[in-house]
MDAnalysis code that builds the backbone (N, CA, C; Angstrom):
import MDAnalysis as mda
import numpy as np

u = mda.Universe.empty(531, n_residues=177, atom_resindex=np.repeat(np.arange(177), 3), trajectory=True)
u.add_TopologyAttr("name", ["N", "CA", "C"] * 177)
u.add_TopologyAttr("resid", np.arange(1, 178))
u.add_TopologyAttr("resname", ["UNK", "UNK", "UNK", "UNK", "UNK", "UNK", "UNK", "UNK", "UNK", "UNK", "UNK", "UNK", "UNK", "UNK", "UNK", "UNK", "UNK", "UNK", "UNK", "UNK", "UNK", "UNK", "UNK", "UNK", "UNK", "UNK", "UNK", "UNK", "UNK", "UNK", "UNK", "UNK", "UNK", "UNK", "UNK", "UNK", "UNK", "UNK", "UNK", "UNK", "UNK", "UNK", "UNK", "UNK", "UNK", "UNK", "UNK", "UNK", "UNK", "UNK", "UNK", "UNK", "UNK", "UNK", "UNK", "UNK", "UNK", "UNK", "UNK", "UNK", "UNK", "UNK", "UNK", "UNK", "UNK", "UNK", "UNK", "UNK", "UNK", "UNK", "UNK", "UNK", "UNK", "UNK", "UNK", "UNK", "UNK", "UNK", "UNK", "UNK", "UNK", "UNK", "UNK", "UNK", "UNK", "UNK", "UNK", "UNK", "UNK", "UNK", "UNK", "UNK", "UNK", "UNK", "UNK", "UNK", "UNK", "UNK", "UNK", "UNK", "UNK", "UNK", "UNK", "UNK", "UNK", "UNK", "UNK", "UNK", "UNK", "UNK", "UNK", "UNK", "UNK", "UNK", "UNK", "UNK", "UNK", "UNK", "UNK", "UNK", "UNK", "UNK", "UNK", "UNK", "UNK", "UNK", "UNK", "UNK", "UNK", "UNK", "UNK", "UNK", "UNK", "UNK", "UNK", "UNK", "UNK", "UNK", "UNK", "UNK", "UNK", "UNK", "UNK", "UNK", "UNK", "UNK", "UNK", "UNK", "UNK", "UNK", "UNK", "UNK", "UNK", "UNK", "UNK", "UNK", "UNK", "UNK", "UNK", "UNK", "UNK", "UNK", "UNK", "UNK", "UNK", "UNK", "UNK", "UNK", "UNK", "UNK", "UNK", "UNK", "UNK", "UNK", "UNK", "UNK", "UNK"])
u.atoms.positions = np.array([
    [146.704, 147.708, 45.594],
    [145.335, 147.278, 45.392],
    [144.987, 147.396, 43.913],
    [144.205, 146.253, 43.528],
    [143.798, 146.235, 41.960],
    [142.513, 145.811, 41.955],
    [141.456, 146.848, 41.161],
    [140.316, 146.495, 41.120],
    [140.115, 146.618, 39.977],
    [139.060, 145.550, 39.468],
    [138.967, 145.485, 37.774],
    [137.793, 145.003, 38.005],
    [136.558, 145.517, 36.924],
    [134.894, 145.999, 37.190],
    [135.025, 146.040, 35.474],
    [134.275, 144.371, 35.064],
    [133.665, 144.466, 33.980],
    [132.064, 143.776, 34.517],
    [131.712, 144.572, 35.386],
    [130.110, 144.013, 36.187],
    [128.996, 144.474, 35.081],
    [127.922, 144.753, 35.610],
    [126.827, 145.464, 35.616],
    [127.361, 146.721, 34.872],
    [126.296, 147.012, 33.728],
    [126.762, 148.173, 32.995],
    [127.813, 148.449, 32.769],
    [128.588, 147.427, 32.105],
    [130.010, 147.134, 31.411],
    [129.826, 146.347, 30.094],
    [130.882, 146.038, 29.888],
    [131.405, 145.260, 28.841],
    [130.951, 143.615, 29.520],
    [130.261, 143.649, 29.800],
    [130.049, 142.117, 31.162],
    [130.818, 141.046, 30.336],
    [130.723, 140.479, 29.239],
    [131.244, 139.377, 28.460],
    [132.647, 139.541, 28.354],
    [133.553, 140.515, 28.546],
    [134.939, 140.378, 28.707],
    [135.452, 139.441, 29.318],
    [136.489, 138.698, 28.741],
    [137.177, 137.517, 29.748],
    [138.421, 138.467, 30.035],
    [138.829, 138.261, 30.808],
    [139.749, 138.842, 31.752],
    [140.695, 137.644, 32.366],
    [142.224, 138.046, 31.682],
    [143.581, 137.016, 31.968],
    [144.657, 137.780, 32.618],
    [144.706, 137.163, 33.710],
    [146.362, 137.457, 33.567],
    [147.752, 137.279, 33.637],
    [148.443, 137.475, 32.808],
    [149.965, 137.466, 32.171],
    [151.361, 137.768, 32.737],
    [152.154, 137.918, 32.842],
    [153.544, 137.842, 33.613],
    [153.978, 139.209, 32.690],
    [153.649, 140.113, 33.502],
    [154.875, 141.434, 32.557],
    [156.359, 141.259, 32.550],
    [157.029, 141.988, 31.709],
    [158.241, 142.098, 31.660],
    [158.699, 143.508, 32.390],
    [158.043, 144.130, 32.503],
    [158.624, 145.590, 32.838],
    [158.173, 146.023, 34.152],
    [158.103, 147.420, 34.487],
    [158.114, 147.757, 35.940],
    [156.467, 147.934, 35.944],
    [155.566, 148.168, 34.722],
    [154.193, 148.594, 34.986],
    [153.754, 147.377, 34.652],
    [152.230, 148.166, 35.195],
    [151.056, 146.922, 34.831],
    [150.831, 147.534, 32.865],
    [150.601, 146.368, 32.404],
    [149.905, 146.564, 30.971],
    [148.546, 146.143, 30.825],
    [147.585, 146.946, 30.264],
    [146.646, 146.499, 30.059],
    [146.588, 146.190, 28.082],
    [146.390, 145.333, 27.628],
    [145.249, 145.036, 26.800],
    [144.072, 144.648, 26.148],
    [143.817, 145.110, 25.317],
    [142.213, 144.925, 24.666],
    [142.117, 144.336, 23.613],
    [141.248, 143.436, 23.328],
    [141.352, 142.471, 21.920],
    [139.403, 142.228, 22.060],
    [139.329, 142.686, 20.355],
    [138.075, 143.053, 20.468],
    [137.510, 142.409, 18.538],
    [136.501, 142.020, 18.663],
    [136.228, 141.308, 17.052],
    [135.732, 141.667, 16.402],
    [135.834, 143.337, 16.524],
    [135.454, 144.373, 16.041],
    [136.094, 145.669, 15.934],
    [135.983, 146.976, 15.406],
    [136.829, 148.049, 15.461],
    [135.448, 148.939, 17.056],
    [136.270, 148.910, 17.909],
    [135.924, 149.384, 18.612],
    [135.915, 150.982, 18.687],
    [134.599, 151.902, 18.946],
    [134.986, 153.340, 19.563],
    [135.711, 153.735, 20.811],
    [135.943, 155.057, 20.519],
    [136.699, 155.338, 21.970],
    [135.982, 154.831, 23.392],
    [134.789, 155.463, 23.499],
    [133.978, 155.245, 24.101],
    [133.863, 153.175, 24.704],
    [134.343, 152.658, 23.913],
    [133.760, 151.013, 23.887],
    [135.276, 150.208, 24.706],
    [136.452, 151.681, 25.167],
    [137.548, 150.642, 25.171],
    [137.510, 150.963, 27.244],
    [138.168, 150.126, 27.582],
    [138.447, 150.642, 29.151],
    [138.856, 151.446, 29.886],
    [139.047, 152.150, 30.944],
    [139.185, 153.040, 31.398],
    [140.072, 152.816, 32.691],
    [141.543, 153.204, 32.642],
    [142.157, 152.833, 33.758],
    [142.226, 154.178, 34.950],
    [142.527, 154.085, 36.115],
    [142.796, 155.241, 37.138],
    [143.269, 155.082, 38.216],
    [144.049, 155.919, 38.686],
    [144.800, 155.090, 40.031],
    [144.123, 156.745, 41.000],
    [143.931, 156.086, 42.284],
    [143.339, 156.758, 43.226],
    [143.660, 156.255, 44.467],
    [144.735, 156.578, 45.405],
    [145.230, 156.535, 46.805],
    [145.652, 154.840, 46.879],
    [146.654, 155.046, 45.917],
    [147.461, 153.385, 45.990],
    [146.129, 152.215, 45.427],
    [145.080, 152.852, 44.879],
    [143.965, 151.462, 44.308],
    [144.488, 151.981, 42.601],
    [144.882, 150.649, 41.860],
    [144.737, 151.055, 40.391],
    [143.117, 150.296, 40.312],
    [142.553, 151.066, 39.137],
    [140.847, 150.428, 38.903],
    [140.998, 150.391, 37.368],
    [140.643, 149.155, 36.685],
    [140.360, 149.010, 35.592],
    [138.999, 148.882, 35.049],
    [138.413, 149.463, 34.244],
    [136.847, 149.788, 34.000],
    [136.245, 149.500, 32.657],
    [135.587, 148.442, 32.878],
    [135.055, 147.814, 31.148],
    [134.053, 149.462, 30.832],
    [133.737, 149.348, 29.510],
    [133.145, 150.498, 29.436],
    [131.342, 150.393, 28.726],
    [130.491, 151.256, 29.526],
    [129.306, 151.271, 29.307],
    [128.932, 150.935, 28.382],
    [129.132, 150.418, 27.281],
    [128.750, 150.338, 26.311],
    [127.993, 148.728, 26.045],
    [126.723, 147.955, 25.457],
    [126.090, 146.838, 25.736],
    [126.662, 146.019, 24.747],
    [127.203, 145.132, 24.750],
    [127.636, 144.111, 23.664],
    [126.632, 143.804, 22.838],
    [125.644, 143.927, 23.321],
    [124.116, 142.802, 22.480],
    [123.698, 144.227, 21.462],
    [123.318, 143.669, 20.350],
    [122.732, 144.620, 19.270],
    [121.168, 144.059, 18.574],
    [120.253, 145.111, 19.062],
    [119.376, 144.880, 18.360],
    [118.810, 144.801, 17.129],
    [119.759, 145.715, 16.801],
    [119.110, 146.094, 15.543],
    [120.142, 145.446, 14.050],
    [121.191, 144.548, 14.757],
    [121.398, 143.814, 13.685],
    [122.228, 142.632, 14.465],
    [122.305, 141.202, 13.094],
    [122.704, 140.036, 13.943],
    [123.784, 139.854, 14.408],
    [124.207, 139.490, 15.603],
    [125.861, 138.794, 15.705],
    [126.118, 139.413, 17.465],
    [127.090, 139.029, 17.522],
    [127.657, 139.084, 18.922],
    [128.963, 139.785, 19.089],
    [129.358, 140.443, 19.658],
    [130.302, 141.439, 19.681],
    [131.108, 140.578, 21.279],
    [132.209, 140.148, 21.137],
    [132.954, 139.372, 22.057],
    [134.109, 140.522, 22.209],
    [135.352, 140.319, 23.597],
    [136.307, 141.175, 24.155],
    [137.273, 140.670, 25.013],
    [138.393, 140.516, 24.699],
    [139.016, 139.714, 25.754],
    [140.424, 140.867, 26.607],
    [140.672, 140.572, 27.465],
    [141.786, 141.763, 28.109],
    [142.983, 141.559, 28.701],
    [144.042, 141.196, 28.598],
    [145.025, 140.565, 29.044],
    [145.879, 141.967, 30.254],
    [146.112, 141.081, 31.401],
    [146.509, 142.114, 32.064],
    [148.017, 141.584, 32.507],
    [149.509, 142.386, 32.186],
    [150.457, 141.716, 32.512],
    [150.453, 142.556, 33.946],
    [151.314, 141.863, 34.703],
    [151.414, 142.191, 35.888],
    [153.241, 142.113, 36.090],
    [153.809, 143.044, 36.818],
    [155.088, 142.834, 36.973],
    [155.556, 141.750, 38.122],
    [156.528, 141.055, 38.062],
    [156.491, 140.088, 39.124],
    [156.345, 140.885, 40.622],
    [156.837, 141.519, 40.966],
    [156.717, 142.187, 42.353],
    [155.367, 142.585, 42.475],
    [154.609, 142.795, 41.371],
    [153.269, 143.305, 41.547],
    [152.071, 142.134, 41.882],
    [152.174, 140.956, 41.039],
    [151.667, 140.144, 41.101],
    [151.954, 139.456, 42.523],
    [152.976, 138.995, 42.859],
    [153.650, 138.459, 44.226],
    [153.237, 139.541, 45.611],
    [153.110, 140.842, 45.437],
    [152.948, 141.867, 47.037],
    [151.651, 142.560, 46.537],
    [150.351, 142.277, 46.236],
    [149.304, 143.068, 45.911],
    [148.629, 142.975, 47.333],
    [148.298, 143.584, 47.780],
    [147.233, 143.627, 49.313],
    [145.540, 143.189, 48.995],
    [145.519, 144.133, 47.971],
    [144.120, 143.407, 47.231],
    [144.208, 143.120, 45.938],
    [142.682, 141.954, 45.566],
    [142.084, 142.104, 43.768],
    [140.785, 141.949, 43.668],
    [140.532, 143.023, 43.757],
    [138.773, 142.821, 43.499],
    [138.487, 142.682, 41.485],
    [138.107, 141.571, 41.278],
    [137.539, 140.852, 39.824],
    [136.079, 141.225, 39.547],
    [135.296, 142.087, 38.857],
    [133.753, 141.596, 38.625],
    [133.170, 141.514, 37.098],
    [133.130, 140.089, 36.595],
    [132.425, 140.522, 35.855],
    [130.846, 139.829, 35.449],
    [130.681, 139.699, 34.583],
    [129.154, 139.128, 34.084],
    [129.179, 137.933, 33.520],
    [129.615, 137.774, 32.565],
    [129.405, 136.486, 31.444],
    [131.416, 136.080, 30.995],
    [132.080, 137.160, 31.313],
    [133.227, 136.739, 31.201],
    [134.304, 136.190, 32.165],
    [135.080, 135.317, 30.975],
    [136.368, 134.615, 32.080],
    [136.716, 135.227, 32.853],
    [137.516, 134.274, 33.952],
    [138.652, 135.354, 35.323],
    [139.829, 134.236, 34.986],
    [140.824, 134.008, 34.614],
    [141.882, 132.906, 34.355],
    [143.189, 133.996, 35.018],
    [144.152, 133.153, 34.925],
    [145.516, 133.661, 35.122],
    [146.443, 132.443, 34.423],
    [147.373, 132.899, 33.919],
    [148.640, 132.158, 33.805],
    [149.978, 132.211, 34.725],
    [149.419, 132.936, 35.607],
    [150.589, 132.928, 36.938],
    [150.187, 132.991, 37.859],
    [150.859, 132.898, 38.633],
    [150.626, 132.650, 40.851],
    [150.216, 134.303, 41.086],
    [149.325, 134.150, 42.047],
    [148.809, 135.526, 42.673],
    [149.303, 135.088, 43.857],
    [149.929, 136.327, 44.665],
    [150.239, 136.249, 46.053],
    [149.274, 138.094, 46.154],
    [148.268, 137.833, 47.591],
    [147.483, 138.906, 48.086],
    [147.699, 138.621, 49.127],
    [148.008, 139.832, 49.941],
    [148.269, 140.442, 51.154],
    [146.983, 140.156, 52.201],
    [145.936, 140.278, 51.650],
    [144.724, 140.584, 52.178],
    [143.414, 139.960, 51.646],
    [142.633, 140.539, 50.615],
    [141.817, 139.924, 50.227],
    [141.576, 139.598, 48.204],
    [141.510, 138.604, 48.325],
    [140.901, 138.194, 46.851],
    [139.468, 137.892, 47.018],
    [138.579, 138.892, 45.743],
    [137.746, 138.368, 45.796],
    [137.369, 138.776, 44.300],
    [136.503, 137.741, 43.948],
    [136.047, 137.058, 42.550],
    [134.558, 136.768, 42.574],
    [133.935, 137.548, 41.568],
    [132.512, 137.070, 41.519],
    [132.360, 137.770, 39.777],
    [131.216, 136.403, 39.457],
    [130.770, 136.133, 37.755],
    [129.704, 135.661, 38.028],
    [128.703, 136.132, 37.202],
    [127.407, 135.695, 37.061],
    [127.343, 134.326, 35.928],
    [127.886, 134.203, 34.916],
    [127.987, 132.888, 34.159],
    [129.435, 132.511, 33.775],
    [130.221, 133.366, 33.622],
    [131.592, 133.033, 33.363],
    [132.527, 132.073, 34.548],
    [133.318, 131.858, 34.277],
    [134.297, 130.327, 34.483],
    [135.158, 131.376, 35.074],
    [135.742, 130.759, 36.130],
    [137.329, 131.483, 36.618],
    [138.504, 130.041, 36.913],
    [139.490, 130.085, 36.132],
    [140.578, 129.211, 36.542],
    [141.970, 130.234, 36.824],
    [141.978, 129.355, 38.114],
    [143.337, 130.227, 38.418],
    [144.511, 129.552, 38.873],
    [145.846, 128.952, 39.031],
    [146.479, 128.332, 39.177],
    [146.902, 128.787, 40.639],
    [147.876, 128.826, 41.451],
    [148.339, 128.798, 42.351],
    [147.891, 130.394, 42.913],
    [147.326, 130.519, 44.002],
    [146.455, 131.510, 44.612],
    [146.501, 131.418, 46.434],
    [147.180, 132.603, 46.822],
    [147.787, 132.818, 48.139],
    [147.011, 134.229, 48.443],
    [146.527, 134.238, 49.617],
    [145.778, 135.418, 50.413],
    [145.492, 135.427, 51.553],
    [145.310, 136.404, 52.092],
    [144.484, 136.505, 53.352],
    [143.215, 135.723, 53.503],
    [142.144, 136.434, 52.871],
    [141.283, 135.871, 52.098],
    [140.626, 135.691, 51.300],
    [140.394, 134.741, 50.982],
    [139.552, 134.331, 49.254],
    [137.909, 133.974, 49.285],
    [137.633, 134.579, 48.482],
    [135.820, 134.856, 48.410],
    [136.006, 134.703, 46.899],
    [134.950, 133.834, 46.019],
    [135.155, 133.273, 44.908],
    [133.607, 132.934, 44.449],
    [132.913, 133.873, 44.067],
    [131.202, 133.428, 43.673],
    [130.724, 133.737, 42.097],
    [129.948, 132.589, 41.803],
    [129.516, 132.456, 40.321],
    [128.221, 132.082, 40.601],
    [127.276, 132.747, 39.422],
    [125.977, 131.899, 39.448],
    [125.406, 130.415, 39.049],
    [126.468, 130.415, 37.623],
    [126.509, 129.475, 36.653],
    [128.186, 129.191, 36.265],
    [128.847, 129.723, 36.643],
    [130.298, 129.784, 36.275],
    [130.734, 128.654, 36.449],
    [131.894, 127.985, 36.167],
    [132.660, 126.897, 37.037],
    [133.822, 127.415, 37.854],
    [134.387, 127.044, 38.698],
    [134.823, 127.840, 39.527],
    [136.333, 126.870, 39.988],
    [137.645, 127.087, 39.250],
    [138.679, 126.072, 39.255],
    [139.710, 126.741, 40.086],
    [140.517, 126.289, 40.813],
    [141.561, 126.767, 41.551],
    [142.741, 125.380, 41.580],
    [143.709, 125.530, 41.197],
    [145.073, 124.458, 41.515],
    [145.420, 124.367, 42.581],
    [145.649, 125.488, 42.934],
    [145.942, 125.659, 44.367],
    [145.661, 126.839, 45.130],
    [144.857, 126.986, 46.229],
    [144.478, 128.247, 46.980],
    [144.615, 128.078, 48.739],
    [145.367, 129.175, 49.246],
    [145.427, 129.215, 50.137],
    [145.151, 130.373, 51.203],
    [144.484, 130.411, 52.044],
    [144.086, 131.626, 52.705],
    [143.669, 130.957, 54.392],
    [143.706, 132.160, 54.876],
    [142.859, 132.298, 56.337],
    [141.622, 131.960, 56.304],
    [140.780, 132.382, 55.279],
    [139.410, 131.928, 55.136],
    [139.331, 132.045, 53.410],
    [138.997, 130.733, 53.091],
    [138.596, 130.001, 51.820],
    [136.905, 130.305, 51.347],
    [135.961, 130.936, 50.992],
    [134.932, 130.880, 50.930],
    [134.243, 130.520, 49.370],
    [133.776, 129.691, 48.478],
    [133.688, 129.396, 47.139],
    [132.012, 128.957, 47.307],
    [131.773, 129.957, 46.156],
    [130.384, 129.263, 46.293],
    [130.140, 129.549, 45.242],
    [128.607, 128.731, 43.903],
    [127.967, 128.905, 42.690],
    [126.682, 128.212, 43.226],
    [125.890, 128.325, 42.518],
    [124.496, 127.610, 42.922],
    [124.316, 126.643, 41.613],
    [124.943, 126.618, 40.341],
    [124.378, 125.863, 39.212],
    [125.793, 125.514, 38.217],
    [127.743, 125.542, 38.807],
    [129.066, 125.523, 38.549],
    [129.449, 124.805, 39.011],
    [130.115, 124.052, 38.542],
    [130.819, 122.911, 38.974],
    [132.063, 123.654, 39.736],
    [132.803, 123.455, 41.068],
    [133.756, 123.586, 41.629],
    [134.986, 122.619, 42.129],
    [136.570, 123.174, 41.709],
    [137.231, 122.353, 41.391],
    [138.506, 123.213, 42.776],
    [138.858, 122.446, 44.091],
    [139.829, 123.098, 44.251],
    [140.702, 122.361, 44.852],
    [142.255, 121.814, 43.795],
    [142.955, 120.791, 43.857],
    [143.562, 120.643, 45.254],
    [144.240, 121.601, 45.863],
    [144.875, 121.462, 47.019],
    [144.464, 123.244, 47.244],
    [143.443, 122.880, 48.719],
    [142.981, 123.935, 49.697],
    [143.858, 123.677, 50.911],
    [144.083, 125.076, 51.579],
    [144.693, 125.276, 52.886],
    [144.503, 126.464, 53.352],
    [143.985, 125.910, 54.688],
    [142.913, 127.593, 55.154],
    [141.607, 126.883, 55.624],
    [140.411, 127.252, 56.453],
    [139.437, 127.128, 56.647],
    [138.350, 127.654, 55.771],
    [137.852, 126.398, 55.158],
    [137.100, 126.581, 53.526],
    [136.020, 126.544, 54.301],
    [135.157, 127.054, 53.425],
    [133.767, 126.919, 53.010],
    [133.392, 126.765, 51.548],
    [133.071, 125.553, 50.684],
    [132.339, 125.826, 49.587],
    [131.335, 125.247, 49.265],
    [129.948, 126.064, 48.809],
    [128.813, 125.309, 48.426],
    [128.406, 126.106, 46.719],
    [127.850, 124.791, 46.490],
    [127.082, 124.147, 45.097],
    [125.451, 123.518, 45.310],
    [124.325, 124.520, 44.851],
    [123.374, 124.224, 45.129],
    [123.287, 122.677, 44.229],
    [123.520, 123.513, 42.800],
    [123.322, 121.997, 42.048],
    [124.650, 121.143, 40.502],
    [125.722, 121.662, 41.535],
    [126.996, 122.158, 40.696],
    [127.660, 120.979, 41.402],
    [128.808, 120.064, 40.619],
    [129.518, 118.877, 41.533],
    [130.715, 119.621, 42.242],
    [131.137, 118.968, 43.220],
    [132.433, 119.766, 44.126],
    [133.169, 119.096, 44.402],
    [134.690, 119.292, 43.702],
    [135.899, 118.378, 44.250],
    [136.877, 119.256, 44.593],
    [137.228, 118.559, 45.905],
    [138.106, 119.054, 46.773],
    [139.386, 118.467, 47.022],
    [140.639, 118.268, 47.439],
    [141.773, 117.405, 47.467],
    [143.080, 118.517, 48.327],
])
């Protein structure tokens, strides 16, 4: 199980990728457009077979002077890890959810962004739950027992579905194939 929480009282603007490891662990990195404090970097922990990755409290937005403080996190995954995960719980705020490789989940994927975009290429699960407010919401290929995709104001893209979908778009276009 892999849970990764850049939600609410996080780093929310982190985009979050992930990468094909070479080795037996997961890697995390941090890429930041700034010199970050200790305090400002993530926080990993493993607790009864769940690893949890944790953006950290700290607010991107600065009042008291101009500019924007951006964060991006690349997560490699080992092939056996990526291919036999049971779960992936994703949350964040304003940042990406992408992958550059196939997820195979045992059980459940689920994905939710309040404005950020998630593209993911080839995506296998039990089931998939996939919600944005404003996000766009892309999948190549997803397959599950139950398909559920929804945004109210994101365009949704999911090339080849298999599984009993559900997806709604209050005011977002939806292509399906």
């Amino acid at each position: 199980r892999l849970k990764i929480d850049y939600g609410k009282g996080s780093t929310g603007s982190t985009d979050v990728l992930f990468c094909q490891g070479t080795g037996e662990e997961v890697v995390v990195r941090e890429y930041m457009n700034y010199e970050p404090k200790q305090s400002q970097l993530s926080a990993m922990g493993q607790s009864g077979g769940e690893l949890t990755i944790k953006g950290s409290g700290q607010s991107w937005f600065s009042f008291f002077s101009i500019g924007f403080k951006g964060a991006y996190v690349e997560i490699y995954l080992p092939a056996d890890f990526a291919e036999n995960m049971d779960a992936l719980t994703i949350k964040t705020v304003s940042g990406e959810i992408s992958s550059e490789i196939g997820l195979d989940i045992r059980e459940n994927l689920a994905l939710s962004t309040t404005s950020g975009d998630m593209r993911l290429p080839e995506v296998q699960a039990g089931k998939i739950q996939a919600s944005s407010t404003s996000g766009e919401i892309r999948f190549d290929s997803a397959a599950a027992k139950d398909l559920d995709i929804s945004t109210t104001s994101g365009d949704i893209t999911v090339r080849h579905a298999r599984g009993s979908t559900t997806i709604s778009s209050t005011s977002g276009e939806v292509r399906v194939s």
